[in-house]
C-alpha positions as CSV (number, residue, x, y, z in Angstrom):
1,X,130.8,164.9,164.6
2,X,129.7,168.1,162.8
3,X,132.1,169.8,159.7
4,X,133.3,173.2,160.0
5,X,132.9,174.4,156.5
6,X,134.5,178.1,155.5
7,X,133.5,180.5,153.1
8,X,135.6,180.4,149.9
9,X,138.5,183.2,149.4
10,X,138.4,185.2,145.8
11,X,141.3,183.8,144.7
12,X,140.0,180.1,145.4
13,X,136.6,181.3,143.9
14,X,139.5,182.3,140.4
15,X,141.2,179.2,140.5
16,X,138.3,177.3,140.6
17,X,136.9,178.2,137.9
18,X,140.4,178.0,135.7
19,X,140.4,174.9,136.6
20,X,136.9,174.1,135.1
21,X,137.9,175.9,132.0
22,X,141.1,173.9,131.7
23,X,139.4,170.8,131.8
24,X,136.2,172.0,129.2
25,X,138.8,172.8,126.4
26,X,142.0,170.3,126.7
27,X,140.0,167.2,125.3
28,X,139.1,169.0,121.9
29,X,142.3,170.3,121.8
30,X,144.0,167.0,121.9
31,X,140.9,165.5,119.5
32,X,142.1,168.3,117.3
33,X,145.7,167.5,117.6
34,X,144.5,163.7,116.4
35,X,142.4,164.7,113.7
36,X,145.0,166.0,111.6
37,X,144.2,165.9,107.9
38,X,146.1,163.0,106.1
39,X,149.3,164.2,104.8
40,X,150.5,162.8,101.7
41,X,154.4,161.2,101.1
42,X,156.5,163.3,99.5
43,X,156.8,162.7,95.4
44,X,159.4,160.5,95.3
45,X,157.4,157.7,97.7
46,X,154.1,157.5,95.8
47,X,151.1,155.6,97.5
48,X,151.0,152.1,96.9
49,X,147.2,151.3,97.8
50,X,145.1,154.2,96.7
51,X,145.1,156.8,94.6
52,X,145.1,160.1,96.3
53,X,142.9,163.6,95.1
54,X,143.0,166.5,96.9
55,X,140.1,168.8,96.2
56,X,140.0,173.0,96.7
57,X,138.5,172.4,100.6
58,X,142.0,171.3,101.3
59,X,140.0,167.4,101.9
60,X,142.1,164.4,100.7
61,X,140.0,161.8,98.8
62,X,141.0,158.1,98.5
63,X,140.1,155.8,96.0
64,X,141.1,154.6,92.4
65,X,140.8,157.1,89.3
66,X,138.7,156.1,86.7
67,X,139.1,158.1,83.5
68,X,139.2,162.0,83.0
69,X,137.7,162.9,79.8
70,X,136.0,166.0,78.3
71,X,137.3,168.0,81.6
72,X,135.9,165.6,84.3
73,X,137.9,162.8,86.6
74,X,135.5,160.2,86.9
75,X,136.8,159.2,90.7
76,X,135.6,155.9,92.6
77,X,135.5,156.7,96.1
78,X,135.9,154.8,99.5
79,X,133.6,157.3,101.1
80,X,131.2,158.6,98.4
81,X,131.0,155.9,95.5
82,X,131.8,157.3,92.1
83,X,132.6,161.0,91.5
84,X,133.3,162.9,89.0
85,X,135.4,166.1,89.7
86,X,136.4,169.3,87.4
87,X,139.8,168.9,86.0
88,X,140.7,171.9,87.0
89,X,139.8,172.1,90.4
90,X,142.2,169.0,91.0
91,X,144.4,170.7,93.5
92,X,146.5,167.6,93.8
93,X,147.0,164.1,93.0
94,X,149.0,161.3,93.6
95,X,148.4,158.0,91.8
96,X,149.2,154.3,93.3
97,X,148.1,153.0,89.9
98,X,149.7,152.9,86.5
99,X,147.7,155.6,84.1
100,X,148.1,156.3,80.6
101,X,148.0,160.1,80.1
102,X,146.9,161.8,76.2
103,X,149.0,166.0,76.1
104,X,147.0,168.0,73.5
105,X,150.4,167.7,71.1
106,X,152.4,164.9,71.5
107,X,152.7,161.7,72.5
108,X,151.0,159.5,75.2
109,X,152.9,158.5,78.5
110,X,152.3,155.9,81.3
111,X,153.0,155.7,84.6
112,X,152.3,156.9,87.8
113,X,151.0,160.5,88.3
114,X,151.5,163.2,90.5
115,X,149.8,167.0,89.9
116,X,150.5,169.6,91.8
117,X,151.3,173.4,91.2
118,X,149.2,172.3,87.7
119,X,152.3,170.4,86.8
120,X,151.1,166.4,85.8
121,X,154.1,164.5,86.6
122,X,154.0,160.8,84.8
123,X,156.6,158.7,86.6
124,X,157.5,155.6,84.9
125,X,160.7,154.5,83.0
126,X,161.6,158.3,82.5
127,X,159.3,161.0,83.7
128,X,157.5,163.5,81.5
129,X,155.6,166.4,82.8
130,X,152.8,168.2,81.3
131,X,151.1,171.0,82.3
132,X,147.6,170.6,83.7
133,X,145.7,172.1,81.4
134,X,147.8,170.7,78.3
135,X,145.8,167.1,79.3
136,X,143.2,166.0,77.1
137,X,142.3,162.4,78.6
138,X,143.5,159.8,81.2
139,X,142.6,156.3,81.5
140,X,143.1,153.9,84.5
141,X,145.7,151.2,84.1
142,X,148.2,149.8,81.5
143,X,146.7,150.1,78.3
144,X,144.4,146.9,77.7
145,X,141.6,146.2,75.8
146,X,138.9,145.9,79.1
147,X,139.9,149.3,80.1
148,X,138.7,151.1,77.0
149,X,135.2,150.0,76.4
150,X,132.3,151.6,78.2
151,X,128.7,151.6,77.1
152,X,125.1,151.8,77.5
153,X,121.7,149.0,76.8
154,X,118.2,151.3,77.4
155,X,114.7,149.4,76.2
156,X,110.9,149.9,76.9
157,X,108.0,147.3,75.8
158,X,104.7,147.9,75.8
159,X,101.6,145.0,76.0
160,X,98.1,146.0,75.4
161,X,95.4,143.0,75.5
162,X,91.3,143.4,75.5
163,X,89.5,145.7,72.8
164,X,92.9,146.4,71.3
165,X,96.0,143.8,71.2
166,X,99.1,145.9,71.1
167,X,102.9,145.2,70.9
168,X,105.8,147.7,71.2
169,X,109.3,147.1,72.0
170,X,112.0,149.9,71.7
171,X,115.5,149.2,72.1
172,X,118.8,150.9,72.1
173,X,122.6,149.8,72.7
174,X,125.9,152.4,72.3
175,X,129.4,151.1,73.0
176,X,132.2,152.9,73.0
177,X,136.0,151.9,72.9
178,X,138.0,154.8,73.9
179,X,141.8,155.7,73.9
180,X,143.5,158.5,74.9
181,X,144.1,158.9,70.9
182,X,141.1,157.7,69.2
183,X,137.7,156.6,69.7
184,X,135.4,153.9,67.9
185,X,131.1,154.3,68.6
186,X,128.6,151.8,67.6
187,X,125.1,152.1,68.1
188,X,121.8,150.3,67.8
189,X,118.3,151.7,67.7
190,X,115.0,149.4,67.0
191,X,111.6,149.5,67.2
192,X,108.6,147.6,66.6
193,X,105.1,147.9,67.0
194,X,102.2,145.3,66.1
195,X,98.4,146.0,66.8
196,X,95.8,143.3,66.1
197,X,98.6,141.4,65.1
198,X,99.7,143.8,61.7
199,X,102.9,145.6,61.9
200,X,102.5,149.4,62.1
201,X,106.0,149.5,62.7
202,X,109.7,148.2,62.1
203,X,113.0,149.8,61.8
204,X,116.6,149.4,61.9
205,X,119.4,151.6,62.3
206,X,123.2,150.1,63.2
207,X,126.0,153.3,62.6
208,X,129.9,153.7,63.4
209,X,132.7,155.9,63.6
210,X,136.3,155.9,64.7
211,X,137.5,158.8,64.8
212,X,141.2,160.1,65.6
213,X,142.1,163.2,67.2
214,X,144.3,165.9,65.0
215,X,144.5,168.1,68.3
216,X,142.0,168.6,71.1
217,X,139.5,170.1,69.1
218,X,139.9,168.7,65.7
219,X,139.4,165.3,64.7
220,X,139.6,162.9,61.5
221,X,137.2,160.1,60.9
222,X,138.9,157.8,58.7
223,X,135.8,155.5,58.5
224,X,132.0,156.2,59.3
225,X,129.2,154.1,58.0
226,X,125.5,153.1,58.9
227,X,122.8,150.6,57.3
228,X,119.2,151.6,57.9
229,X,115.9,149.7,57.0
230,X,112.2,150.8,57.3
231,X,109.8,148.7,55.3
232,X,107.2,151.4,56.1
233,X,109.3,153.8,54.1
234,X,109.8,151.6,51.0
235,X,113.4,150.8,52.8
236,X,114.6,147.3,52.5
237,X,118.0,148.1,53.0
238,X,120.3,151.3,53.3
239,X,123.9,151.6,53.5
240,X,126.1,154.4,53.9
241,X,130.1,154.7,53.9
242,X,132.2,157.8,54.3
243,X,134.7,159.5,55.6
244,X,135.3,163.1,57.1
245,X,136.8,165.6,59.5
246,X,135.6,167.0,62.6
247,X,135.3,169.7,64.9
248,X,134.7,170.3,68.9
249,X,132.9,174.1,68.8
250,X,132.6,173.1,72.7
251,X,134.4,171.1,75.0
252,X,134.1,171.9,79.0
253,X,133.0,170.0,81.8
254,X,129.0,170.5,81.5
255,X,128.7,171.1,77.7
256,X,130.1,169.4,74.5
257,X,129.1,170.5,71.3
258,X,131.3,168.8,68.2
259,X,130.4,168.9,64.2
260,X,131.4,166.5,61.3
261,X,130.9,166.2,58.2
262,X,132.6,164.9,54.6
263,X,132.2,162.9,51.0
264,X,130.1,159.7,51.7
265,X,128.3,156.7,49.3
266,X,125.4,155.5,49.4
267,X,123.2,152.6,48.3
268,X,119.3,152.2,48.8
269,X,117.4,149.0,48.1
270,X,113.9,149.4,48.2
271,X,111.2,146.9,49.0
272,X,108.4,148.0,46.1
273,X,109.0,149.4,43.0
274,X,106.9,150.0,40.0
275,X,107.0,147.5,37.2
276,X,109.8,147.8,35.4
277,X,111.5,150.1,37.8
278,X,115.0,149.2,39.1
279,X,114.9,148.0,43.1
280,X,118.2,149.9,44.3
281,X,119.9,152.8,43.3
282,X,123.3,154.4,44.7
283,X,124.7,157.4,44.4
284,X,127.7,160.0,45.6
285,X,126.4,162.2,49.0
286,X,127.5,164.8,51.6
287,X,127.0,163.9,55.0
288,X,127.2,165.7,58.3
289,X,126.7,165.6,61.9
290,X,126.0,167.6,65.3
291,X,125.4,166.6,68.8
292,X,125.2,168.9,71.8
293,X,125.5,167.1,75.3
294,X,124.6,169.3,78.3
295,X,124.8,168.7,82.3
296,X,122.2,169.8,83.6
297,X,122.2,168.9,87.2
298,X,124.2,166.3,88.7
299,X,121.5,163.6,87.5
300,X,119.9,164.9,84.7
301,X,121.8,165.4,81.3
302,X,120.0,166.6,77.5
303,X,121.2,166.1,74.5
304,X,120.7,167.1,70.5
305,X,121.9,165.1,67.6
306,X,121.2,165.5,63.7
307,X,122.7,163.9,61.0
308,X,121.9,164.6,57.3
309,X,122.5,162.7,54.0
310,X,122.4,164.8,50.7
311,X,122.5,162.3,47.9
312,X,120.1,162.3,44.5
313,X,116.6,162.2,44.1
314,X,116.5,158.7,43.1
315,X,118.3,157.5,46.8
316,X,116.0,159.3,48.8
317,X,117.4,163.0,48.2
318,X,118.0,165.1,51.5
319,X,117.2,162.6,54.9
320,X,117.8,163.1,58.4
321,X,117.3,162.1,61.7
322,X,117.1,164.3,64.8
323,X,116.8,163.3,68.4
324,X,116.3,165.2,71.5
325,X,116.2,163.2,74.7
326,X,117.3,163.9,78.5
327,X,118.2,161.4,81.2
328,X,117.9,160.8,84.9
329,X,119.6,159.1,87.2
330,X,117.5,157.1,88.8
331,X,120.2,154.9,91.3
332,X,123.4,154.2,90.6
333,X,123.9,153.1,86.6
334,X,120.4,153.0,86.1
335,X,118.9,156.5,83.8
336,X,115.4,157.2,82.9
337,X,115.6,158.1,79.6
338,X,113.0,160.1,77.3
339,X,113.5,161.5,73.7
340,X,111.6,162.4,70.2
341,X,113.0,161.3,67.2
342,X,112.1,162.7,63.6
343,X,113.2,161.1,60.6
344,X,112.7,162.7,57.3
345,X,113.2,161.6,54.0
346,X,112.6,164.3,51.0
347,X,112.2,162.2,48.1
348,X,110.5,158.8,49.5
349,X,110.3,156.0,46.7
350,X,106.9,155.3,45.1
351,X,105.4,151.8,45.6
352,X,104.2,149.5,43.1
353,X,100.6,150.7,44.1
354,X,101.9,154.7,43.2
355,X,101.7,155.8,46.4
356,X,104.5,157.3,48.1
357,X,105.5,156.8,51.7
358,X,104.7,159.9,54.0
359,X,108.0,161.9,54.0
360,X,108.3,162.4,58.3
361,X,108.0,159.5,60.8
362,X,108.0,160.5,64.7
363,X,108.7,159.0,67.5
364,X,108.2,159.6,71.7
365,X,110.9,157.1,73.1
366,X,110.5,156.4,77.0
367,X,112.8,153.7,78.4
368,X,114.7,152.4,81.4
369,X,118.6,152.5,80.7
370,X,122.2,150.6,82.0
371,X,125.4,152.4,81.8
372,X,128.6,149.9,82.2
């Protein structure tokens, strides 16, 4: 049985081919159709399982809001782990959590929040709205104490064995508890170093400050205070209290730069002194303080910090310390972290020998560090 077959008509030829075309471009159309961006509820029926950021691309992120501070939401995301996100570029949020929200001038509010139009919208009890650039901080949750500390622990060691026995061990540890209102630091910074088992090195330095924010560049520190020892500078014990007032030169999202300074006391016990000399003196001093943070990239962050202490000649005179150090992030919490330190005392205090301790000590600080 043979097939007749007929040579197509034009118009069969057209209709073919519509056909084909129809049938290349209706399944994206309909994937298009199901792909919709998510739309968020309207105001009034807030999320109950995420909280919700919408960025300038128009994309929706989900996830739970961490802190915003110093012009950055720190923003833990289902999709891309933490975040952190320009204040400013937040086109649009909407909070399934309770957050505590600090206004440049006034007081503090909790509840829900919803941003949009650059109108922060705090829905609890009442609502209170702020504009979007008025907000100085936000913190995840009702206010309680586990929510307000943050921190980091960095160390190095070092063991040399053969021609030369060696021993070094550097360690540091900063804490931080943190309100939308006020802020308390503490930190640590050791080191010690032995070779052929005689200390070349060993010293001490524990400081705090709480300080309380006037408006969102000036700030009082009620309280600041440090105790510093350094046997190889004649330093059995140092302690320092005072109080002072404080300024934010800059405050953006990559750079802060803040100065402090004010009337402090100060007391110096030494651990040699020449016959008949007296081992401690005290004194009256000004003190002050500067520290410049900078983001560099996205992983690597410098920094700058001096602090001075003017006090007599028989307390040490004019000290400081200076550090400059930069960071990497290396995975997740984990930094690399490098900086030099100089310490400087003008008037060190003679031992019993007459000798005088040099007036500089210098360090290169290489270490491996933990952010929580």
């Amino acid at each position: 049985m043979q097939r007749e077959f007929r040579a197509l008509e034009p118009r069969d030829v057209l209709l073919t081919i519509a056909a084909l075309a129809l049938a290349w471009t209706a399944p994206p159309a309909i994937a298009q159709q199901g792909a919709k961006a998510w739309t968020p509820p309207p105001p009034a029926e807030m999320p109950d399982k995420f909280d919700w950021v919408q960025v300038p691309s128009g994309e929706w992120l989900g996830g739970d809001v961490k802190v915003m501070y110093e012009g950055k939401l720190e923003f833990d995301s289902d999709e891309v782990g933490i975040i952190k996100i320009d204040w400013e570029d937040i086109v649009e949020m909407r909070s399934a959590r309770v957050l505590e929200v600090r206004p440049e001038i006034g007081e503090s509010a909790t509840g829900k929040v919803f941003i949009k139009d650059q109108k922060v919208s705090i829905i609890g009890d009442t609502t209170v709205v702020f504009d979007q650039g008025e907000v100085l901080a936000m913190t995840a949750g009702i206010p309680q104490e586990r929510n307000f500390w943050s921190g980091e622990v960095s160390g190095s060691a070092n063991y040399q064995s053969g021609n030369t026995d060696k021993e070094t061990f550097n360690a540091r540890m900063f804490a931080q508890r943190r309100t939308v209102e006020q802020a308390m630091i503490f930190e640590y910074i050791g080191n010690y170093d032995e070779t052929e088992s005689t200390e070349t090195e060993n010293n001490h330095r524990l400081t705090g400050d709480w300080a309380r924010y006037i408006t969102n560049r000036w700030f009082w520190t009620p309280v600041t205070a440090e105790y510093f020892k350094d046997k190889f500078q004649n330093i059995e014990h140092r302690t320092t209290l005072g109080t002072g007032i404080g300024y934010e030169i800059i405050d953006t999202s990559e750079t802060t730069w803040r100065v402090s300074g004010g009337p402090a006391y100060t007391k110096t016990w030494f651990e040699e002194v020449p016959a008949g000399e007296s081992d401690s003196e005290d004194s009256f001093a000004l003190q002050g303080k500067t520290r410049l943070d900078h983001e560099l990239t996205d992983d690597i962050d410098v920094w700058w910090d001096y602090r001075l202490l003017w006090a007599n000649e028989d307390t040490g005179g004019y000290t400081h310390r200076m550090e400059l150090g930069t960071s990497y992030e290396i995975i997740g919490d984990l930094d690399l972290r490098l900086s030099w330190v100089w310490d400087y005392i003008s008037e060190p205090a003679e031992i019993d020998d007459g000798e005088k301790p040099d007036e500089s000590d210098t360090q290169l600080l290489i270490g491996i560090g933990y952010t929580f």
